[in-house]
N, CA, C and O of each residue as an XYZ file, in Angstrom:
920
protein
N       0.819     -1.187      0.000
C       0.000      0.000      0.000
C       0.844      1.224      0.000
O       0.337      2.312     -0.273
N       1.895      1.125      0.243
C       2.861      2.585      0.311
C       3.752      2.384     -0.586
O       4.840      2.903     -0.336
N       3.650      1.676     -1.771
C       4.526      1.747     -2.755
C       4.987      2.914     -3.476
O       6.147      3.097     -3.843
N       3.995      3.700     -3.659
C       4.168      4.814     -5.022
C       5.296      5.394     -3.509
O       6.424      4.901     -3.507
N       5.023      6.160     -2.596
C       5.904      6.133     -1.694
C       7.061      6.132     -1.610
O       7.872      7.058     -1.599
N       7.193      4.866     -1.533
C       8.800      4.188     -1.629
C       9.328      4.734     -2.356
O      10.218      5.574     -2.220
N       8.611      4.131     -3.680
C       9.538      4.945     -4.871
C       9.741      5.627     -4.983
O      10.959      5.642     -5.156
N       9.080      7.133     -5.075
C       9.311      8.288     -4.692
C      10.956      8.942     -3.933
O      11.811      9.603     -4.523
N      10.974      8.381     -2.179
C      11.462      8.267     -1.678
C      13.059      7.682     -2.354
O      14.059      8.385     -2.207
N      13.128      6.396     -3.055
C      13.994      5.747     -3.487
C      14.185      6.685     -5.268
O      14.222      5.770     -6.090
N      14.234      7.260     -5.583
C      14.573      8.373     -6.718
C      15.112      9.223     -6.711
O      15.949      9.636     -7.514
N      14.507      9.889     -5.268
C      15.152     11.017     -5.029
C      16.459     10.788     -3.885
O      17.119     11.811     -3.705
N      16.835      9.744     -3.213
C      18.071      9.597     -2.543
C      19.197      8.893     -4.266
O      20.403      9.139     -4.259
N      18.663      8.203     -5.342
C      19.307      8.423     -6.161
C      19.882      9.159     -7.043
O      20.931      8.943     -7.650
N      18.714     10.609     -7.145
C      19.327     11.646     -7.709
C      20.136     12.615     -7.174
O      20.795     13.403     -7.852
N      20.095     12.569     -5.657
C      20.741     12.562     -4.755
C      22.769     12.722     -4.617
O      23.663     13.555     -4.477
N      22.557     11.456     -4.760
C      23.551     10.339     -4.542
C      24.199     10.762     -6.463
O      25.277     11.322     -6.666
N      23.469     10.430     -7.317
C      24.189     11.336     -8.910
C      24.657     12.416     -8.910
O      25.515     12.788     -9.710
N      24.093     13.205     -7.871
C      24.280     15.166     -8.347
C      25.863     15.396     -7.397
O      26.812     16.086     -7.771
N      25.737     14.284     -5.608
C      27.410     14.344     -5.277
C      28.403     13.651     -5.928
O      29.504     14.161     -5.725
N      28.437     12.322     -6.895
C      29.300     12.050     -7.260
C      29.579     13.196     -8.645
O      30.479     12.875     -9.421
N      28.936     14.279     -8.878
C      29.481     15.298    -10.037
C      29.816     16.072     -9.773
O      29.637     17.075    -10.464
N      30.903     16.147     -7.968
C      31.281     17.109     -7.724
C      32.792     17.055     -6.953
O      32.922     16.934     -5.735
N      33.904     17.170     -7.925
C      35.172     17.088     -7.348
C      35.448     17.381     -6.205
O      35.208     18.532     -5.838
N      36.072     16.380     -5.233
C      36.326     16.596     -3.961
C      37.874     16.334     -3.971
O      38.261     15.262     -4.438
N      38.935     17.388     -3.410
C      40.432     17.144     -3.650
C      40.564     17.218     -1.910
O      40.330     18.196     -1.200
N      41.011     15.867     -1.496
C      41.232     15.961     -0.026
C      42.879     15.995      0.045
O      43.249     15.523      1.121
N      44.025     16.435     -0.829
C      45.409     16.011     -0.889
C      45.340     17.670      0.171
O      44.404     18.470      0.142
N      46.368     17.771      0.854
C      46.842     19.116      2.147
C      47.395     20.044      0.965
O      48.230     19.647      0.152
N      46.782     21.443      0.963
C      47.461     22.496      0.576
C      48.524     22.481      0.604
O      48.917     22.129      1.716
N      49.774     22.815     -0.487
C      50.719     23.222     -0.370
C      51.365     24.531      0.092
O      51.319     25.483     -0.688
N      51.892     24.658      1.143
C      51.853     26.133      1.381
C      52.577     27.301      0.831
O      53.599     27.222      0.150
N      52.208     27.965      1.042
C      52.186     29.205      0.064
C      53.207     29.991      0.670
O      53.433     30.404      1.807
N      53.841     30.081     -0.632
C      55.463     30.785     -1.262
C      55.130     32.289     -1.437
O      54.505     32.602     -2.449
N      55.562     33.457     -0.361
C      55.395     35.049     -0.235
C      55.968     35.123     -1.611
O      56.796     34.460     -2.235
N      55.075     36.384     -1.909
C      55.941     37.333     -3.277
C      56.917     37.878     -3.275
O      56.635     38.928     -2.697
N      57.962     37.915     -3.536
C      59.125     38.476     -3.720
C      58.267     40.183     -3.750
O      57.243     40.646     -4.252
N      59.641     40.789     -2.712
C      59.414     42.255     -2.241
C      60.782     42.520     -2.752
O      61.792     41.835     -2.597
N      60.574     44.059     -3.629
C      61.720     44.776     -4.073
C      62.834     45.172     -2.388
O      62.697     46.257     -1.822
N      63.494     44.458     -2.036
C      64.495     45.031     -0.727
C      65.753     45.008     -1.301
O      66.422     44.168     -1.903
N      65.909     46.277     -0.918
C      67.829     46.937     -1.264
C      68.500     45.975     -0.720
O      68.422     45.387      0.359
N      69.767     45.838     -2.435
C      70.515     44.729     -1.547
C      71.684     45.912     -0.379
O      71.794     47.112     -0.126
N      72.066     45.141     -0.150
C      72.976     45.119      1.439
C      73.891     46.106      1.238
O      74.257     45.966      0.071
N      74.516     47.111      1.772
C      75.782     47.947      1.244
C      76.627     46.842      1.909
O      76.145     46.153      2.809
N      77.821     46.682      1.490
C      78.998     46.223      1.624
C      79.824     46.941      2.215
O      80.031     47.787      1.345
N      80.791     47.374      3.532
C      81.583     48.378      3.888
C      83.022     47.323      3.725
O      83.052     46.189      4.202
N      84.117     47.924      2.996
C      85.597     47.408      2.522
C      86.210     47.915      3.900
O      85.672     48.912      4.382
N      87.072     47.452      4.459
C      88.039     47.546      5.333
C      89.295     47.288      4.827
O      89.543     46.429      3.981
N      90.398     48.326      5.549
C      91.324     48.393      4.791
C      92.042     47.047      5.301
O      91.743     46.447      6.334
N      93.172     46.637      4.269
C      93.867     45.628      4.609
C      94.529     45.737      5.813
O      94.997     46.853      6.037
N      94.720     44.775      6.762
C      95.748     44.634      8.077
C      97.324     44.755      7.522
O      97.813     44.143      6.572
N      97.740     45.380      8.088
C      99.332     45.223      7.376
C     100.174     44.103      8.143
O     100.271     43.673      9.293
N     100.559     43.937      7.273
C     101.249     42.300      7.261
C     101.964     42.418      8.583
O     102.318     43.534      8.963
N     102.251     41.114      9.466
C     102.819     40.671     10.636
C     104.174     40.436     10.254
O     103.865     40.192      9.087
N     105.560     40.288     10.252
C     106.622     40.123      9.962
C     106.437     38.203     10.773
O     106.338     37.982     11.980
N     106.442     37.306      9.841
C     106.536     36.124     10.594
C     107.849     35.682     10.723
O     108.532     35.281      9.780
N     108.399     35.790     12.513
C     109.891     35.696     12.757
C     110.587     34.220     12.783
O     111.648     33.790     13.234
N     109.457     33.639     12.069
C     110.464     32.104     11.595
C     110.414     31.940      9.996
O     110.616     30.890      9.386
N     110.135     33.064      9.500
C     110.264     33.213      7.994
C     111.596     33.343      7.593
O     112.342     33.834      8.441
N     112.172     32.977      6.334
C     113.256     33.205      5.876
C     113.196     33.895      5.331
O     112.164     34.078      4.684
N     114.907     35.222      5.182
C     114.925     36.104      4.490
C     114.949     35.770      2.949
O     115.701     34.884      2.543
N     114.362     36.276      2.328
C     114.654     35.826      0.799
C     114.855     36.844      0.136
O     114.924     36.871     -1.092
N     114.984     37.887      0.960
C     115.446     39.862     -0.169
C     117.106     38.898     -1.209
O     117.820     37.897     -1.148
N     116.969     39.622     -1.682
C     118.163     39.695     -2.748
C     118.770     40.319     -2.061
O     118.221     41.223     -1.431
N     120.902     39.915     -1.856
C     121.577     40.897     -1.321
C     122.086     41.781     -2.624
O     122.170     41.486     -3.817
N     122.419     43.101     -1.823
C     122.622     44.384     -3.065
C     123.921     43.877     -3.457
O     124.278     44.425     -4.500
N     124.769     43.033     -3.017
C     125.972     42.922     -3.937
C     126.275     41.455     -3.420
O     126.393     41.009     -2.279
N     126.380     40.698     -5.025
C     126.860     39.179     -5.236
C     128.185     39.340     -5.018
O     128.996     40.236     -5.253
N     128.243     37.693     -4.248
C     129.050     37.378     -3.508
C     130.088     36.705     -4.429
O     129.739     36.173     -5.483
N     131.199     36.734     -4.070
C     132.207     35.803     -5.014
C     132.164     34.763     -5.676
O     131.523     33.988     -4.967
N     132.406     34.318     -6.473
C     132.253     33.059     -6.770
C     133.097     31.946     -6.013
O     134.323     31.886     -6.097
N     132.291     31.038     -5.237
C     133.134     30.055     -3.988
C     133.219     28.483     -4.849
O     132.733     28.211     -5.947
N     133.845     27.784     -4.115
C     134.310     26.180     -4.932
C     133.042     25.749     -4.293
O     132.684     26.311     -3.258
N     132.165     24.578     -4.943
C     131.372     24.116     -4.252
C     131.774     23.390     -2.719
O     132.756     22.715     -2.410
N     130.690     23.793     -1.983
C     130.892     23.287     -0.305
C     131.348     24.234      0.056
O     130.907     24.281      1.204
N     132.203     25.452     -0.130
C     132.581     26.384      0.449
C     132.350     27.363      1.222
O     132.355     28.460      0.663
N     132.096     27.349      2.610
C     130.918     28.728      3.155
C     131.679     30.057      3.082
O     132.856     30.086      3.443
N     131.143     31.015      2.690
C     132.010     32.321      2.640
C     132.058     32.747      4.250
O     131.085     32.630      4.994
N     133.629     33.370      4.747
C     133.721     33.635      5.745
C     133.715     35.064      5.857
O     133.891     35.729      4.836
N     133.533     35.629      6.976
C     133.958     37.182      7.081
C     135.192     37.754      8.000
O     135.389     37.734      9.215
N     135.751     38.144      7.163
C     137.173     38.765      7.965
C     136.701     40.048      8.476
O     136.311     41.031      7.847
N     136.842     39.796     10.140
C     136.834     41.039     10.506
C     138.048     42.125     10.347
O     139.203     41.735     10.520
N     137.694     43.920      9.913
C     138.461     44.350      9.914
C     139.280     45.141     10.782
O     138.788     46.226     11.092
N     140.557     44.830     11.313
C     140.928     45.680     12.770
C     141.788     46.756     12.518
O     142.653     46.832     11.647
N     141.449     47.626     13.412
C     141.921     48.973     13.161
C     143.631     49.039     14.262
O     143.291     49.163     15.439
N     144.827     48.999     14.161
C     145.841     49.179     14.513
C     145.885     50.693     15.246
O     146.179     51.717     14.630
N     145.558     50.649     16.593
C     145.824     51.791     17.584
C     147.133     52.135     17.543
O     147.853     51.223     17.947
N     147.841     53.341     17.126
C     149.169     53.970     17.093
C     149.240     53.864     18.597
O     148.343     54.165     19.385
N     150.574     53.337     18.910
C     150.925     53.614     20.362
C     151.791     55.106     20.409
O     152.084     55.683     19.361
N     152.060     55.503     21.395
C     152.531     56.951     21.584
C     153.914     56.833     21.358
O     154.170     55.701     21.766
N     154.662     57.198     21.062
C     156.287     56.850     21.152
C     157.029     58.047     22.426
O     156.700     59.216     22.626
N     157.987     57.310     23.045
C     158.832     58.524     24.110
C     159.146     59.451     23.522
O     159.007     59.611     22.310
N     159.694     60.322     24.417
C     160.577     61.424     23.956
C     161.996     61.252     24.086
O     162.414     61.310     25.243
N     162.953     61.028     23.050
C     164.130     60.489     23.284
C     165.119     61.481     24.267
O     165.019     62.702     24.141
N     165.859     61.028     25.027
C     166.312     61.678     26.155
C     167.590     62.849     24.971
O     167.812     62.817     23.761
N     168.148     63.749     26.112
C     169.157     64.385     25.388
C     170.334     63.948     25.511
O     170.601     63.556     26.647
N     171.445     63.843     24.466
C     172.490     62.887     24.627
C     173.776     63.537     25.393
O     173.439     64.707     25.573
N     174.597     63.423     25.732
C     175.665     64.388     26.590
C     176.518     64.893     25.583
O     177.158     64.118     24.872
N     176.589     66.142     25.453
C     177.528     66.818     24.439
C     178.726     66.025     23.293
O     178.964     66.008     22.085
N     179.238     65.436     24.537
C     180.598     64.687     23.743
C     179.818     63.521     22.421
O     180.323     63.057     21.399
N     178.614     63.374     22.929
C     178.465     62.300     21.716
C     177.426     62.846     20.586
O     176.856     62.245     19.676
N     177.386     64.459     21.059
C     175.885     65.181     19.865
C     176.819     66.354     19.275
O     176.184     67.390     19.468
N     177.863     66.615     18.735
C     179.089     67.310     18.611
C     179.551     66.896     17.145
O     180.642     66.330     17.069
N     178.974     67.077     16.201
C     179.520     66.354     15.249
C     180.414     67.334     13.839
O     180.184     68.500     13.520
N     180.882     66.900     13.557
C     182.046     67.547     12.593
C     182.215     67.301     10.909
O     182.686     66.497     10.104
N     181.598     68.381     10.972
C     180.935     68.030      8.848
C     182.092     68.444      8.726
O     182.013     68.422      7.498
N     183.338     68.889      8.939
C     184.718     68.907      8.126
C     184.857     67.683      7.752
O     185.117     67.467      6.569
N     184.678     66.330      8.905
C     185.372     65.373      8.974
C     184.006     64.446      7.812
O     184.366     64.352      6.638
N     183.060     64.040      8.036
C     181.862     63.645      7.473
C     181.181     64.452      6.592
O     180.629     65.442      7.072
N     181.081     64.213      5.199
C     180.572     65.239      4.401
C     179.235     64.483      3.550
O     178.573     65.005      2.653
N     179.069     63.100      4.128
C     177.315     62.756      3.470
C     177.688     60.969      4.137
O     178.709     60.306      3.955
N     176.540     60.636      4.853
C     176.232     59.377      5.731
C     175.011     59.075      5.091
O     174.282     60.067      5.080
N     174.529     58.123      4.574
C     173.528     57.379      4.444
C     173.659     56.033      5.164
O     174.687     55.648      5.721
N     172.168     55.164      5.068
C     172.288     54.020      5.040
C     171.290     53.150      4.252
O     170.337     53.827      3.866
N     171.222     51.868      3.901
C     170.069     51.442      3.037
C     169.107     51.376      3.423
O     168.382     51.976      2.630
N     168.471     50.949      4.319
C     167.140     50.737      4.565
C     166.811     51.187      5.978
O     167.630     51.199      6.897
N     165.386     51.601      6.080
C     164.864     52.170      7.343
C     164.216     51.154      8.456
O     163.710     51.536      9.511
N     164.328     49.759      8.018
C     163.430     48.997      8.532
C     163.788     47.507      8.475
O     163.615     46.854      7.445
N     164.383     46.884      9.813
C     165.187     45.346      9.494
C     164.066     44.729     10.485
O     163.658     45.331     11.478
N     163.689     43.639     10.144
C     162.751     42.990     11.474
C     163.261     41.304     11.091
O     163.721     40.586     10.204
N     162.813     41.332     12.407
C     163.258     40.057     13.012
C     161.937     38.584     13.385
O     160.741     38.850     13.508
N     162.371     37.423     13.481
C     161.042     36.904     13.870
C     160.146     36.307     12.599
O     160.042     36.994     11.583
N     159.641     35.282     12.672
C     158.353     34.877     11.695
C     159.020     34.728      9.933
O     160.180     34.498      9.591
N     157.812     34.955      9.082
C     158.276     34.697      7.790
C     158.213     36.037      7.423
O     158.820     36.012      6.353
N     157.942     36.967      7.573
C     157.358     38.138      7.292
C     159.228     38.798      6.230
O     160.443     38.632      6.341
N     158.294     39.505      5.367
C     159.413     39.948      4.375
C     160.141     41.100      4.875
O     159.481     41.899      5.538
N     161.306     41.329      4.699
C     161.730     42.532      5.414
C     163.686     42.199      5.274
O     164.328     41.166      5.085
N     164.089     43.659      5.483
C     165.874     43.490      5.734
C     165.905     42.845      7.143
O     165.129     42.877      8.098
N     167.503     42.046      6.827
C     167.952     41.436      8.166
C     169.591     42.034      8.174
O     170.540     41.667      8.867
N     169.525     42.912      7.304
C     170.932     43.596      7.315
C     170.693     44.671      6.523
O     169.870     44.793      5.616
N     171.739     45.680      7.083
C     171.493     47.164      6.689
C     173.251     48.102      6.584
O     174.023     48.494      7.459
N     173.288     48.154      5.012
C     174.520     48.938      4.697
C     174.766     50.265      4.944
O     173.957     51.088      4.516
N     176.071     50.753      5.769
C     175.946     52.159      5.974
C     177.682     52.654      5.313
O     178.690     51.951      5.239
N     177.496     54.029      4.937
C     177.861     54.594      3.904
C     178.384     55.493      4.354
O     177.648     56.033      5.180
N     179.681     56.160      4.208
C     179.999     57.443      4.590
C     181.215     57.976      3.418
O     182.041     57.358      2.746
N     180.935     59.132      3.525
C     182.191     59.894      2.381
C     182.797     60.879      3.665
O     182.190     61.628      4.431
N     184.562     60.478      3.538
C     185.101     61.263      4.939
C     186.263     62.314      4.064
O     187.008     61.989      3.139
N     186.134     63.408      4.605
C     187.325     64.177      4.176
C     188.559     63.880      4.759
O     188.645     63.928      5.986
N     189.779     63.504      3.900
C     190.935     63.442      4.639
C     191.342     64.360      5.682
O     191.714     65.468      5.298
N     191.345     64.124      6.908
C     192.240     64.468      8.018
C     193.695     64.180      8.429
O     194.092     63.142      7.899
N     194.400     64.641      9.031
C     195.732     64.180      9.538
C     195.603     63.254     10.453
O     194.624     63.353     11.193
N     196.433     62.250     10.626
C     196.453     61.143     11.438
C     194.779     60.375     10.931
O     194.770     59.563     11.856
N     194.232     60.252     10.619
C     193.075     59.895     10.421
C     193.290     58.232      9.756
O     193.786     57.944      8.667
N     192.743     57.304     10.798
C     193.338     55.926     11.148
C     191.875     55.286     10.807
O     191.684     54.863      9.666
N     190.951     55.220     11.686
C     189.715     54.611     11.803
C     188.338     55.327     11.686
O     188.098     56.461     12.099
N     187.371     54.393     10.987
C     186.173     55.240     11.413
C     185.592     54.478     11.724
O     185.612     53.429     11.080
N     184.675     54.623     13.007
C     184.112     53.450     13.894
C     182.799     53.803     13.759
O     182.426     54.949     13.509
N     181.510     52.102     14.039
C     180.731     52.975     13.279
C     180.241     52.365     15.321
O     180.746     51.471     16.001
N     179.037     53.417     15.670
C     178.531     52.665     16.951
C     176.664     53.024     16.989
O     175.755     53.814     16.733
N     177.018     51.880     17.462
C     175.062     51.811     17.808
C     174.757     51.316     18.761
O     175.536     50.686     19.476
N     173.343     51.519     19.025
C     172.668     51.281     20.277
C     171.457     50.859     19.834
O     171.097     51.330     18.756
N     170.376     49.714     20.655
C     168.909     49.856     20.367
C     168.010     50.777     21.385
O     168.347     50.899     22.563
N     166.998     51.331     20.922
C     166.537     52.323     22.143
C     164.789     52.270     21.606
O     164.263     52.831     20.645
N     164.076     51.186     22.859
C     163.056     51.193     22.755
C     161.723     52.245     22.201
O     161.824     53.461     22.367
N     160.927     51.855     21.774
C     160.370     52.979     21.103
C     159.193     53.471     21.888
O     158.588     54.536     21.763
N     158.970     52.392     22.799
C     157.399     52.958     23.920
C     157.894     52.829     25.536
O     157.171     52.634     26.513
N     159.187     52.981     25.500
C     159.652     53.202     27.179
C     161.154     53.799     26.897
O     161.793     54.135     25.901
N     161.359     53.753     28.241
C     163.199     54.576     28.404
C     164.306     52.865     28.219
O     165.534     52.918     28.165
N     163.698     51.836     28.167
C     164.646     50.857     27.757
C     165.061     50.526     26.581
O     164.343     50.440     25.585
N     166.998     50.190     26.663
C     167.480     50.211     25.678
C     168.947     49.892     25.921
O     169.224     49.739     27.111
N     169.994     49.751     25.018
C     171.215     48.812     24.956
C     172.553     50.277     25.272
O     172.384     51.453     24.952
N     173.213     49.964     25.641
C     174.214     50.373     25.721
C     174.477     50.944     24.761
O     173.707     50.593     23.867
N     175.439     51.944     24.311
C     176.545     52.535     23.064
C     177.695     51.131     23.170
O     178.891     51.363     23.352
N     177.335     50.127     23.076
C     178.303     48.589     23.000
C     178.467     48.329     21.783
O     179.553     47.870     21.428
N     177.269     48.592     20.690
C     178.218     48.467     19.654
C     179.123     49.064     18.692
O     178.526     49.883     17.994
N     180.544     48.926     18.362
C     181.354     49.145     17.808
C     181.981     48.649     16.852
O     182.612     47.670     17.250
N     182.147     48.875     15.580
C     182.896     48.159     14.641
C     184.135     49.285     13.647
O     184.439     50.469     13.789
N     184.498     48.427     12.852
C     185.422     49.273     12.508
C     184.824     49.187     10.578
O     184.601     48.121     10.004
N     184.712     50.309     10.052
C     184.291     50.351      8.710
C     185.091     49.909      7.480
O     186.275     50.062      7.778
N     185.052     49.732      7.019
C     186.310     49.238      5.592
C     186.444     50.212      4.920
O     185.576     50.942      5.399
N     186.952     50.812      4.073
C     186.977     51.852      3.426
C     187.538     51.724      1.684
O     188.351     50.804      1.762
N     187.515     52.060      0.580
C     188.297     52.063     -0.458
C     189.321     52.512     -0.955
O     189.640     52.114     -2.076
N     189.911     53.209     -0.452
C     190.889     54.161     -0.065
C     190.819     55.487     -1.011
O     191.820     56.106     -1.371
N     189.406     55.842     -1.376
C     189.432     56.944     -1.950
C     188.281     57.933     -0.859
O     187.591     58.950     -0.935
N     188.544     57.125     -0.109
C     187.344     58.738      1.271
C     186.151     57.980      1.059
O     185.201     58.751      1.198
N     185.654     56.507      0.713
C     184.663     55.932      0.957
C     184.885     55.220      1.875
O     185.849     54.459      1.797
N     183.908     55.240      3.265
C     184.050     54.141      4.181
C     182.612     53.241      4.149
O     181.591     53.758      3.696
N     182.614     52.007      4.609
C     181.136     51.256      4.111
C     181.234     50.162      5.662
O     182.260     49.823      6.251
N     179.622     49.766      6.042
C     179.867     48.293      6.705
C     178.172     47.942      6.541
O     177.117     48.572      6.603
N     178.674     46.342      6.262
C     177.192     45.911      6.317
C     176.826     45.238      7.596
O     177.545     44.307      7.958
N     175.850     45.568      8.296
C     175.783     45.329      9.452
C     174.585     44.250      9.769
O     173.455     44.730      9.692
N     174.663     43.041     10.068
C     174.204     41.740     10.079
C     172.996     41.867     11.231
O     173.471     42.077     12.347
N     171.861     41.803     11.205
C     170.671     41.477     12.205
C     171.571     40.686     13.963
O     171.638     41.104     15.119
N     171.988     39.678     13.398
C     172.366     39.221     14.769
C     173.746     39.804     15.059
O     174.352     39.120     15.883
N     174.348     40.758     14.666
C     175.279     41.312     15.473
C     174.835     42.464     15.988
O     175.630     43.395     16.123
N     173.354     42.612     16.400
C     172.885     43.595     17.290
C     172.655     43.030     18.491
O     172.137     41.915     18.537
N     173.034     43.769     19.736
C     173.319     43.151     20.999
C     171.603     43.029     21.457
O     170.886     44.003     21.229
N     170.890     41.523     22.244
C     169.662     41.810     22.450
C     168.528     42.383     21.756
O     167.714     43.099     22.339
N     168.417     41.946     19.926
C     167.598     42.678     19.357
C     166.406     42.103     19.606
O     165.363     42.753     19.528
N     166.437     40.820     19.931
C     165.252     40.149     20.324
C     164.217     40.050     21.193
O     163.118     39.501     21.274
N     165.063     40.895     21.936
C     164.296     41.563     23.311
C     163.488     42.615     23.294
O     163.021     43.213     24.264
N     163.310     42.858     21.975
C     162.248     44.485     21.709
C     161.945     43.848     20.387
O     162.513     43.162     19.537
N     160.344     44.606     20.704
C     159.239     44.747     19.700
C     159.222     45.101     18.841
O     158.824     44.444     17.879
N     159.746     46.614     18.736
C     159.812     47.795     18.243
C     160.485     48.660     18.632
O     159.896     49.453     19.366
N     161.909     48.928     18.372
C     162.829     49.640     18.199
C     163.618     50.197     17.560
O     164.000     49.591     16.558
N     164.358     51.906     17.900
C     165.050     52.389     17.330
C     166.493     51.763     17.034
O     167.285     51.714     17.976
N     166.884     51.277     15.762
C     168.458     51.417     15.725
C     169.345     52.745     15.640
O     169.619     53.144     14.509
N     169.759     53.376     16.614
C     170.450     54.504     16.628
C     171.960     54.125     16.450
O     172.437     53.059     16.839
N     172.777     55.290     15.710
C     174.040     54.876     15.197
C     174.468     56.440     15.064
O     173.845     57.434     14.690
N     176.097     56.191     15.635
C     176.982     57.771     14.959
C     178.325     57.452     14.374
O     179.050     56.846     15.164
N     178.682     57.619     13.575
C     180.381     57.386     13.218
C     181.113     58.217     14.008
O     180.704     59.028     14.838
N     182.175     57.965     13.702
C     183.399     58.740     14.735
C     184.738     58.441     14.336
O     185.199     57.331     14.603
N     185.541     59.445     13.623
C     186.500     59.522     13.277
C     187.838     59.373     14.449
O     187.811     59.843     15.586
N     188.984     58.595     13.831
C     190.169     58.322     15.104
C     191.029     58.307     14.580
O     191.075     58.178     13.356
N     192.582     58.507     15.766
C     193.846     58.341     14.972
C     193.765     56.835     15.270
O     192.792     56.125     15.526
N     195.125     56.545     15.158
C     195.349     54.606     15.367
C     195.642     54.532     16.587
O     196.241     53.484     16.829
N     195.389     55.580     18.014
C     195.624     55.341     19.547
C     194.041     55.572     19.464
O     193.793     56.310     20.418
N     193.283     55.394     19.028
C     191.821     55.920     19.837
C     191.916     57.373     19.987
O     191.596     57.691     21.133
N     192.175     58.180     19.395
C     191.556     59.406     19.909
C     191.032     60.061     18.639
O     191.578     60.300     17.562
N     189.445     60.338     19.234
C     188.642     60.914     18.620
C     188.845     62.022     17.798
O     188.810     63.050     18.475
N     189.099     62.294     16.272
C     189.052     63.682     15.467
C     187.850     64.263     15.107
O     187.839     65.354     14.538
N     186.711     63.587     15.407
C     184.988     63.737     14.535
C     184.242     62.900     15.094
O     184.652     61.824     15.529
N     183.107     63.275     15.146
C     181.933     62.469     14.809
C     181.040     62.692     14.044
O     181.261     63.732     13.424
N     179.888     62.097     13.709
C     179.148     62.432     12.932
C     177.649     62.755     13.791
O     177.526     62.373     14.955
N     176.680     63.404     13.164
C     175.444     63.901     14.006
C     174.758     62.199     14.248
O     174.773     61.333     13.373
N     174.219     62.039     15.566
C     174.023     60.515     16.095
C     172.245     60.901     15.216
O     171.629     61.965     15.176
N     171.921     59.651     14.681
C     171.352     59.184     13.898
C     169.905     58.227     14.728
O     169.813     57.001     14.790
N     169.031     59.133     15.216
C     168.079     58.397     16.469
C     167.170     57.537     16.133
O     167.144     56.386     16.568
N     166.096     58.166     15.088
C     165.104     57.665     14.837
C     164.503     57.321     13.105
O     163.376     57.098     12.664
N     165.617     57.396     12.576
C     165.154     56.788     11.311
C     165.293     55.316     11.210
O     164.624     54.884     10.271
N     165.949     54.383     11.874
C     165.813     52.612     11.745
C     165.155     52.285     12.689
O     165.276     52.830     13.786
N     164.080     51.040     12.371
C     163.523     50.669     13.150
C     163.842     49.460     13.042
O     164.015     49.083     11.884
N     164.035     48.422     14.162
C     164.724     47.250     14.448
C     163.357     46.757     15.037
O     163.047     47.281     16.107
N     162.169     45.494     14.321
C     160.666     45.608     14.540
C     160.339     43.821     14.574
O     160.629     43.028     13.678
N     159.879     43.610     15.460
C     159.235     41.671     15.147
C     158.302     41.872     14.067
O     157.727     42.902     13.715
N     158.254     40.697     13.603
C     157.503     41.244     12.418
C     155.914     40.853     13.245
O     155.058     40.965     12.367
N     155.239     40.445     14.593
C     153.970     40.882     14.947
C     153.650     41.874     15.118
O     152.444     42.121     15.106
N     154.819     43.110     15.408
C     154.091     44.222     15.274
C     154.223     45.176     14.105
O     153.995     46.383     14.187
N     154.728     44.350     12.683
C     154.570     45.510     12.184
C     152.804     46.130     11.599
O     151.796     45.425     11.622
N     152.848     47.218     11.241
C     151.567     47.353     10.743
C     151.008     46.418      9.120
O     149.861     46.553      8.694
């Protein structure tokens, strides 16, 4: 008896049921949403000046030196010679000699040289070990000998040798007298550093008695070890 009803009823839950399945349903989660890009100033940048470099003190020097070095044999380390400066020592003041021996007589002696200013002793060092002395004598009467004499006389104190040495000169028999005088026939030369060889001639008859001398001769030879010469 309630058919038409039903049906009714049963049509309309089918047309129903047609009209939701024609209607897309998306149940997947929103993806979320990406802001629009906004015009923002880019960034100023501020430059700082560079740090100046640290000197790193286990670095090696590597400058170029301003002036190349010799050419060395291989393995060879170049050495450095230090250079030393030679302090002048002061020299004395030579004492004054007593008349009888500073009295000299250019009648009798009219030109004395000798060869060299400088004999040294000691080591390998180059140098005279003998020194020729020279005299031109005017004839005198009785005039027998000409003796030549020397002394050493320290050059940085008052010590020094006697007037001990004496020799007798050779002569040519034309008014030249000559002697070459040998390193070791100086009395104690070895005993000084640096010393004067002082020397005077002296004219004689054949008893020893004095007619002349010549002006004594102080400080032009130096009698020198060769450690100190300069």
């Amino acid at each position: 008896m309630h058919s038409p009803f039903i049906k009714t009823i049963i049509i309309l839950l089918v047309l129903a049921l047609s009209g939701c399945s024609a209607i897309p349903f998306d149940f997947a989660l929103p993806a979320s949403a990406t802001p629009a890009p906004t015009d923002t100033p880019a960034p100023t940048v501020t430059r700082f000046p560079s740090p100046t470099a640290t000197r790193d003190p286990f670095a090696l020097n590597t400058q170029a030196p301003t002036e190349l070095p010799a050419t060395l044999a291989p393995g060879v380390l170049p050495t450095r010679t230090p250079t030393l400066t030679r302090t002048p020592r002061p020299t004395i003041t030579i004492e004054t000699l007593p008349p009888i021996l500073n009295t000299p007589s250019p009648f009798i002696f009219s030109f004395v040289q000798h060869s060299t200013n400088q004999l040294v002793w000691g080591g390998d060092c180059q140098g005279s070990r003998s020194i020729l002395f020279t005299a031109t004598v005017n004839r005198v009467r009785r005039l027998k000998y000409v003796l030549l004499y020397y002394r050493l006389q320290d050059k940085y104190s008052a010590r020094g040798t006697e007037w001990g040495g004496i020799v007798i000169m050779k002569d040519n028999d034309q008014g030249t007298y000559f002697y070459k005088l040998e390193l070791d026939q100086i009395r104690d030369y070895d005993q000084f550093q640096d010393a004067w060889l002082q020397y005077q001639l002296v004219a004689s008859t054949a008893a020893g008695t004095v007619l002349g001398r010549s002006a004594v001769n102080r400080t032009s030879i130096s009698v020198t070890h060769c450690s100190a010469l300069p």
